[in-house]
C-alpha positions as CSV (number, residue, x, y, z in Angstrom):
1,X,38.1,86.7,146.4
2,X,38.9,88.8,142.8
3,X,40.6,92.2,143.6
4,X,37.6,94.1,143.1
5,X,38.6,96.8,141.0
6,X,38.6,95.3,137.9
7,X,35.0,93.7,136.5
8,X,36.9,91.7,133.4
9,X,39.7,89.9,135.1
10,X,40.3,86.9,133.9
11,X,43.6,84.7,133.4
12,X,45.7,84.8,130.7
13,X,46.6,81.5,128.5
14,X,49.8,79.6,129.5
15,X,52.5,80.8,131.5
16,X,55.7,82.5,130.5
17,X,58.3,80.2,132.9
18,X,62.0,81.4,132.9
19,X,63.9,80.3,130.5
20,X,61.3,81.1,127.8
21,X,62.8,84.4,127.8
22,X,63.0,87.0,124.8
23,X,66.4,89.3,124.0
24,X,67.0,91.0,127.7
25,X,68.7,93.9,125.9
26,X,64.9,94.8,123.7
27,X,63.3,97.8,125.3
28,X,64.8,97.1,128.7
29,X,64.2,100.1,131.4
30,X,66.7,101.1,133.3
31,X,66.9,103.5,136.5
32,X,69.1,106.7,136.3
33,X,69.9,107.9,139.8
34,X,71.1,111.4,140.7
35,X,72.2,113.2,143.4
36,X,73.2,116.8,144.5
37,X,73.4,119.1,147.5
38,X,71.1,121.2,146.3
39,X,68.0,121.6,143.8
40,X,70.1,123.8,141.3
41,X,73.2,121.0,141.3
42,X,70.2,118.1,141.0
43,X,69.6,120.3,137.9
44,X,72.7,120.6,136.8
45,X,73.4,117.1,137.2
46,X,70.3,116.1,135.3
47,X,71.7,118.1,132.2
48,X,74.5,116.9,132.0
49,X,73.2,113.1,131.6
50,X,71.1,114.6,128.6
51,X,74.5,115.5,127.5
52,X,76.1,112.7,128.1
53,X,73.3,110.9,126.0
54,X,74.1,112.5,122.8
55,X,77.8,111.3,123.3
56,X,79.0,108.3,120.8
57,X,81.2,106.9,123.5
58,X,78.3,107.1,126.6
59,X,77.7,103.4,126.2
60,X,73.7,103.6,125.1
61,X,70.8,103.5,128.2
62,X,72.8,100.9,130.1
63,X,76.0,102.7,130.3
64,X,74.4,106.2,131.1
65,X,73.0,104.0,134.0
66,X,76.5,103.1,135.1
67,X,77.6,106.6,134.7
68,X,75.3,107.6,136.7
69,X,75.3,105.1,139.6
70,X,79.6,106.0,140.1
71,X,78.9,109.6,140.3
72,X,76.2,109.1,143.1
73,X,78.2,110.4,146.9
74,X,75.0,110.0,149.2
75,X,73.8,113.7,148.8
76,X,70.7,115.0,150.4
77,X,68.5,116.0,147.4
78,X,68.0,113.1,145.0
79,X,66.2,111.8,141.6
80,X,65.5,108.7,140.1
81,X,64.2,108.5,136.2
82,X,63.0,105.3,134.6
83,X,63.2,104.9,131.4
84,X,63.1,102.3,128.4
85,X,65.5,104.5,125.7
86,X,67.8,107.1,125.4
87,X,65.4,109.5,123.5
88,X,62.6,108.5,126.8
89,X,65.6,109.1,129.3
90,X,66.4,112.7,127.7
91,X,62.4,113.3,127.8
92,X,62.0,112.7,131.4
93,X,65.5,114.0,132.4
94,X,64.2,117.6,130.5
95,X,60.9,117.0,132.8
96,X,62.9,116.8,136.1
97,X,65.4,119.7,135.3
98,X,61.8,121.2,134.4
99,X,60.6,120.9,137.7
100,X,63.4,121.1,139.5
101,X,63.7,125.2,137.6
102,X,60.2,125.5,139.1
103,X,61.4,124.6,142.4
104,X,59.6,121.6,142.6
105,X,61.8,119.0,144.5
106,X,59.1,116.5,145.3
107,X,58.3,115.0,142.4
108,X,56.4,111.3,142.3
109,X,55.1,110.7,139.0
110,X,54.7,107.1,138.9
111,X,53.2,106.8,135.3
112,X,55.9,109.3,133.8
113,X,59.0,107.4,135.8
114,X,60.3,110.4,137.1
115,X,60.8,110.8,140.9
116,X,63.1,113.6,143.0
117,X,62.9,114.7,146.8
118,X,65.1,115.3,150.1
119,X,66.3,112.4,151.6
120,X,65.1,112.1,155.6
121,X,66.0,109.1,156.8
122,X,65.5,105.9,156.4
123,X,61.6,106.2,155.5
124,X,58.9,103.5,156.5
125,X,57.6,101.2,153.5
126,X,54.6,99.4,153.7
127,X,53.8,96.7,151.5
128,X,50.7,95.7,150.0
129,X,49.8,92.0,149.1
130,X,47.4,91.5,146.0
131,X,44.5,88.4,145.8
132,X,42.7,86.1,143.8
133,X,41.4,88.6,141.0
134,X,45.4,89.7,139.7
135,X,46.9,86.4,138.7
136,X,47.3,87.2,134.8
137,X,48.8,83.4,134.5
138,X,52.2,84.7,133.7
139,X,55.6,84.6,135.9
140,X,57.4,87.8,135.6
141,X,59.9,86.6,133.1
142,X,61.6,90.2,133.2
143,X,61.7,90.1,137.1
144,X,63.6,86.4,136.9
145,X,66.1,87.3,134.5
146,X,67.2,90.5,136.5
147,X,67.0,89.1,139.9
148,X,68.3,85.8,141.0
149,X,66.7,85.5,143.8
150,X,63.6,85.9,142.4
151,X,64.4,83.3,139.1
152,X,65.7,80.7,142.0
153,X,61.5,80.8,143.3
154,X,60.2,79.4,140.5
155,X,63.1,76.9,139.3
156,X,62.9,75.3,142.6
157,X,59.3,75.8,143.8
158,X,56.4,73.9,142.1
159,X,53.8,76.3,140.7
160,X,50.8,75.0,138.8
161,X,50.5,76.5,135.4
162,X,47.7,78.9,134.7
163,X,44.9,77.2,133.3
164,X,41.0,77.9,134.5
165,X,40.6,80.9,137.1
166,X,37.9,79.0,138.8
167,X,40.7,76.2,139.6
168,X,41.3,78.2,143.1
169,X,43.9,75.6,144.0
170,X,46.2,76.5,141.2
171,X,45.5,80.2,140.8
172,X,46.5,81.2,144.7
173,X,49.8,79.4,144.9
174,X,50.8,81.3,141.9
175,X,49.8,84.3,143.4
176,X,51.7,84.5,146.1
177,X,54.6,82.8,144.6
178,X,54.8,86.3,142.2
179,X,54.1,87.9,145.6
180,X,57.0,86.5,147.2
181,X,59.3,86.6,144.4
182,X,58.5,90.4,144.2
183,X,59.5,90.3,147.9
184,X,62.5,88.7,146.8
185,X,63.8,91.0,144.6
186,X,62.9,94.1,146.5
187,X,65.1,92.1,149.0
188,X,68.0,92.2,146.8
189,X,68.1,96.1,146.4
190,X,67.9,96.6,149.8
191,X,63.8,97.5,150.2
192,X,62.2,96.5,153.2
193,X,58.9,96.6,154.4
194,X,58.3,98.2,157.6
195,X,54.4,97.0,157.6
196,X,52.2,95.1,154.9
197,X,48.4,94.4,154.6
198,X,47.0,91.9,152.0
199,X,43.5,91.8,150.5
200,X,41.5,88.6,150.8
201,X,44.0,85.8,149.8
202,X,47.1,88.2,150.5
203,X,46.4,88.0,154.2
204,X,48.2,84.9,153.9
205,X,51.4,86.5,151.8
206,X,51.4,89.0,154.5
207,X,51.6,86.5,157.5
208,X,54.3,84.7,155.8
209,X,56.1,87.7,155.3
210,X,55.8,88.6,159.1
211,X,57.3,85.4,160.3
212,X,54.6,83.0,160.8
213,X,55.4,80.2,158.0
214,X,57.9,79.6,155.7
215,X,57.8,80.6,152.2
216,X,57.2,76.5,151.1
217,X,54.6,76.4,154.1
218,X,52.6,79.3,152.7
219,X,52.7,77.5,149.0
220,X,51.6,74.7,150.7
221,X,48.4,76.2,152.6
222,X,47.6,78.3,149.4
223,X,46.9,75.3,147.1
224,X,44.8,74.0,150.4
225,X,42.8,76.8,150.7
226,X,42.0,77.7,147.4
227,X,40.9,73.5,146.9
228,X,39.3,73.8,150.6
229,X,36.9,77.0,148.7
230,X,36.4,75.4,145.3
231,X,35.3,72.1,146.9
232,X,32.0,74.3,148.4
233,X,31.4,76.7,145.7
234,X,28.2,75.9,143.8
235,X,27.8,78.5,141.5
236,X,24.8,80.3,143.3
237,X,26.4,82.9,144.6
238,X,28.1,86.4,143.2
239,X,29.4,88.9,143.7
240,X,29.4,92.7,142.6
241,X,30.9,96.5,143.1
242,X,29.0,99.1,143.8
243,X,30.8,103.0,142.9
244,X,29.9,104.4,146.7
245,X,30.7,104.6,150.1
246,X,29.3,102.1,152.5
247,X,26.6,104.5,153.7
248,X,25.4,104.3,149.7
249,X,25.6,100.7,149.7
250,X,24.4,99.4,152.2
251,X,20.7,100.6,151.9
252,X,20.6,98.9,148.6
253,X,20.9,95.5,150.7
254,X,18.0,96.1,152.7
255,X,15.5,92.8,152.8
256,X,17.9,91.1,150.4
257,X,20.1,87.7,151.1
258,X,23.3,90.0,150.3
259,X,26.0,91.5,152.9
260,X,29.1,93.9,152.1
261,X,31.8,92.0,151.5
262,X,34.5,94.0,150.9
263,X,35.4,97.9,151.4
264,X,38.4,98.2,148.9
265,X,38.4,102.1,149.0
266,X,36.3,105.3,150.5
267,X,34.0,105.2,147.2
268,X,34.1,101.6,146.4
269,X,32.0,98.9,148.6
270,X,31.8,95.3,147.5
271,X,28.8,92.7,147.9
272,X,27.7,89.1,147.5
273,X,24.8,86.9,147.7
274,X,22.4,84.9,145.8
275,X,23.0,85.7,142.1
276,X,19.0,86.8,142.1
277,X,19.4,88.9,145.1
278,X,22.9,90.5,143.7
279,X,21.4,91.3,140.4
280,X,18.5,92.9,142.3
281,X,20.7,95.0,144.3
282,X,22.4,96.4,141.1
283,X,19.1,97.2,139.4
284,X,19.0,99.4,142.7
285,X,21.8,101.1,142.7
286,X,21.4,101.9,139.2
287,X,18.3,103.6,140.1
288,X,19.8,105.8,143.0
289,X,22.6,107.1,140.3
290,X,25.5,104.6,141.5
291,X,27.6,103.2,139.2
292,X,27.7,99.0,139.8
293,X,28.9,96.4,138.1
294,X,29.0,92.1,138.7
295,X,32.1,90.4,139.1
296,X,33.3,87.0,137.0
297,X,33.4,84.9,140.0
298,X,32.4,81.0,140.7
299,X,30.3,82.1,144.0
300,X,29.6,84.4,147.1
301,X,32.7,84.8,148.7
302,X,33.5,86.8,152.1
303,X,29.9,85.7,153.3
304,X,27.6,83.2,154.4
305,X,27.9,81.1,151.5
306,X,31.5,79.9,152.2
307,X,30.2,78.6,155.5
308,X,31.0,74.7,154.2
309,X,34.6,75.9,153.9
310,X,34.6,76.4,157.4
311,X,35.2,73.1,159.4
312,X,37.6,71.9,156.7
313,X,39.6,74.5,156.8
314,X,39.8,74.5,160.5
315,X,41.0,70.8,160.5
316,X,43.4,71.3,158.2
317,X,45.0,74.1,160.3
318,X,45.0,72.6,163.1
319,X,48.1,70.6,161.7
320,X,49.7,73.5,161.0
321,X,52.4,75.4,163.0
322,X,52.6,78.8,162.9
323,X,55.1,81.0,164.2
324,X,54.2,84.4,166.4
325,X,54.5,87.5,163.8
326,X,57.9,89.1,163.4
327,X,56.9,92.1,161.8
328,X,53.5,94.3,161.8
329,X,50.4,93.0,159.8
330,X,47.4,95.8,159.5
331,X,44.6,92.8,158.8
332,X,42.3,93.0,156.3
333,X,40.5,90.1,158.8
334,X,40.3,92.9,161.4
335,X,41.6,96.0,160.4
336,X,43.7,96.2,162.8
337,X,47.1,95.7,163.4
338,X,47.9,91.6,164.7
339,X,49.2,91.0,168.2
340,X,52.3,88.8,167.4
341,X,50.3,85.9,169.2
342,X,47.4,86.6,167.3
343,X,45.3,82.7,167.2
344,X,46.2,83.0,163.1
345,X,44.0,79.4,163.4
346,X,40.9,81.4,164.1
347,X,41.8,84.5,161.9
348,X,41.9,82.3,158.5
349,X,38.3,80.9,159.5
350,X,37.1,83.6,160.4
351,X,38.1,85.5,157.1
352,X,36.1,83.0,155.1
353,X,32.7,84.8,156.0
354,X,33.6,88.6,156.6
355,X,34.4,91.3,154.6
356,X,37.8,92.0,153.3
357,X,38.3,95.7,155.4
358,X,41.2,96.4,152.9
359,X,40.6,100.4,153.0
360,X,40.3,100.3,156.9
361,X,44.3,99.0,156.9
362,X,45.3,100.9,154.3
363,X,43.9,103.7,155.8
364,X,45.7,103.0,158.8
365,X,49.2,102.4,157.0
366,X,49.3,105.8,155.2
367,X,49.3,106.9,158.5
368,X,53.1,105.7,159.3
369,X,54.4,105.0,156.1
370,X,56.1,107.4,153.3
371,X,55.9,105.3,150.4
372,X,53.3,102.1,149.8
373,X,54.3,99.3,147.3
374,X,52.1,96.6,145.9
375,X,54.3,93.3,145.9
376,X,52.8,91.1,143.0
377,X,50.9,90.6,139.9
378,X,48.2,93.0,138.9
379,X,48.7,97.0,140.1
380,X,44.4,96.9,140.9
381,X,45.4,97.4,144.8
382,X,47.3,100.3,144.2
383,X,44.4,101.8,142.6
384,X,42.3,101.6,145.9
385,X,45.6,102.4,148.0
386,X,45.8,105.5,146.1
387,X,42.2,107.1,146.6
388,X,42.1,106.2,150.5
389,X,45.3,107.3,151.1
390,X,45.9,110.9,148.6
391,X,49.1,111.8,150.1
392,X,51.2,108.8,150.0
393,X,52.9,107.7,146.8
394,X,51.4,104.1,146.0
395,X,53.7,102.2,143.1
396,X,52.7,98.6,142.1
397,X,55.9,96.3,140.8
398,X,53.4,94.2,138.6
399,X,55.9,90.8,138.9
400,X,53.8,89.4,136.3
401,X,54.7,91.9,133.8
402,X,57.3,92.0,130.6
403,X,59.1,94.6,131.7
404,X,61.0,95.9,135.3
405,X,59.0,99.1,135.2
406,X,57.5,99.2,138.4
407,X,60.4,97.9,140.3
408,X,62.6,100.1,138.9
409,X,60.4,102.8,139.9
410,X,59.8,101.6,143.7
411,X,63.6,101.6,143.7
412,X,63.5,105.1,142.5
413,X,61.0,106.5,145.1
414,X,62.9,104.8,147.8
415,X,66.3,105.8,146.9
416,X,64.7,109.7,147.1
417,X,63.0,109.4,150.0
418,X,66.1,108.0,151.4
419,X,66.2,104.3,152.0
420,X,69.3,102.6,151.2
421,X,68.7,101.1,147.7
422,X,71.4,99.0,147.0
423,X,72.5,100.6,143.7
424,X,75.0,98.2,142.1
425,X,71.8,95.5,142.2
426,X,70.2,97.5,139.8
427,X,73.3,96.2,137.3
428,X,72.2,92.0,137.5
429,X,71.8,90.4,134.9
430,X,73.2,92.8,132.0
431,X,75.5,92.4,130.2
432,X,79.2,94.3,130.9
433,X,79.0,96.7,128.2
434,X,75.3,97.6,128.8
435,X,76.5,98.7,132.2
436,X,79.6,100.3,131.2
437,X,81.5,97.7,133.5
């Protein structure tokens, strides 16, 4: 099913495969870390890299980096600044100092790139796993040439180009594949999850991630299940978002063929059906004042109509081995958290028909966690993530994009709130005298 926070999602035109790749060194963001023993010292430190900046020798962006990196001694109160040129790095580093004069050491601005806090401990991280609507048909070119890990997914893995989103047995594989290689690279700087939850197709990422298959298994049972659901859609169903809770929605369904099928956040509630019945339903909710919209899908999903998906599914899993679950999975199946012998046979049936409960687990991880990261393409999850859970920072890595924005900044808030970001990572793939080697 699309991730339903985004009513014009469609795929982009071909892929961008490594190798393809344009001059690393144009407009690349880079991650300045700092740290002090003390709010004033985090200031005084942030001046002097604006100082440093305006210094011939200071090697550009890349070497201010560097700088900055061999001056870090694991003090309490730390920042992180992303930024894609010296005059944005001198912006950002005057807006920390800023805050930081205000007495303001929490600082998570995820759009601006500038993060700072008191380290506590290694802080729990939970993951989020994206679906079917935020394949974009691209392959994260800028996350392959900085991480090898991540570049050594896709030269040795098969993905399908991207080609028609209705084609569900190409789109999912290469969704998860820019889910895993996200994983990957979050790996590689030292970022683990401590608990992850993934809407609709992402339940899957988020099993393999736990344990219960290996990465080439889940590729495998992707491409299955997205051909298993394309082999039974006809094209009479839909689905469509409705701006309410479920106790708005829901009345709009009554003596129509339509069920929920989704609760993405506290104000957001998803539905499907007959396209006649769904388009009913929205001429409703117009008229109680909601705000609704249909969604470009090929049919009902997460309800009756992919009932025929059932038994196939099932016999095709019943060749399949899983593993009991290593780490904790808050279902979007459930809601719940997954006993590690959890019958995952049944789970992935079951899914077919029910509603995704994505805001249910989410809900339930910002209970535990101190930071939330969506591992994949698209950054529509971390919309949701952030309206159910206000008081957790939510930061999307988008692996689909051009740039390393969003992994440089879940680096960032997990270096502050005191994970242990392996630092000299942040250096691969650029060049010695970017780095000031």
């Amino acid at each position: 099913m699309p991730d339903i926070n985004d009513a014009n999602s469609t795929a982009a035109g071909g892929p961008a495969r490594p190798g393809n790749r344009p001059d690393p060194a144009a407009g690349e963001h880079r991650l300045l870390l700092l740290d002090a023993g003390t709010a004033a010292g985090l200031r005084d430190r942030a001046a002097h890299l604006i100082d440093l900046l305006g210094e011939p020798a200071s090697g550009g962006l890349g070497g201010l980096a560097a700088t900055a990196r061999r001056e870090l001694a694991d003090r309490p109160v730390r920042a992180g600044v992303v930024a894609a040129s010296p005059d944005e790095a001198r912006e950002r580093l005057a807006r920390l100092a800023a805050a930081l004069r205000g007495g303001d050491v929490a600082t998570f601005d995820v759009n601006g790139g500038v993060f700072a806090g008191r380290a506590g401990g290694t802080p729990a991280i939970g993951f989020l796993f994206p679906g079917q609507g935020s394949d974009s048909g691209t392959y994260g070119d800028a996350l392959t040439r900085r991480f090898e890990s991540a570049g050594d997914l896709y030269r040795t893995v098969p993905i399908p180009a991207a080609g028609d989103p209705a084609a569900l047995g190409s789109v999912q594989p290469r969704i998860v594949a820019s889910s895993i290689a996200g994983v990957r690279a979050l790996a590689e700087l030292g970022i683990e999850g401590s608990v992850a939850a993934g809407h609709s197709l992402g339940e899957l990422t988020a099993l393999q991630w736990a344990g219960a298959m290996s990465e080439s298994e889940l590729f495998a049972l992707a491409a299955e299940h997205g051909r298993i659901m394309m082999d039974v859609c006809t094209g009479a169903g839909t689905m469509a978002v409705i701006g309410g809770p479920p106790a708005e929605a829901e009345p709009l369904l009554h003596g129509e063929p339509v069920v929920v099928a989704g609760y993405n956040n506290p104000a957001q509630t998803v539905v499907a059906g007959p396209r006649d019945a769904v388009g009913r339903v929205l001429k409703a909710a117009a008229a109680a004042g909601l705000r609704a919209a249909g969604l470009p899908v090929s049919d009902a999903f997460h309800s009756p109509a992919m009932a025929p998906a059932a038994e196939p599914l099932r016999a095709h899993l019943a060749g399949t081995r899983f593993r009991p679950l290593e780490r904790r999975v808050l279902s979007t199946v459930t809601g719940h958290v997954l006993p590690p012998a959890t019958d995952l046979r049944g789970l992935l049936v079951r899914q077919l028909c029910e509603p995704v409960r994505f805001s249910q687990a989410v809900e339930r991880m910002g209970d535990e966690v101190s930071l939330i990261l969506e591992v994949g393409p698209g950054r529509l999850l971390s919309v949701h993530a952030a309206q159910t859970c206000p008081g957790v920072p939510v930061i999307p890595l988008a692996t689909d994009g051009e740039t390393l924005s969003g992994v440089l900044c879940a680096a960032a808030a997990a270096y502050v709130l005191g994970a242990p970001v392996r630092h000299d990572r942040l250096a691969a793939g650029s060049t010695p005298h970017e780095e000031g080697a």
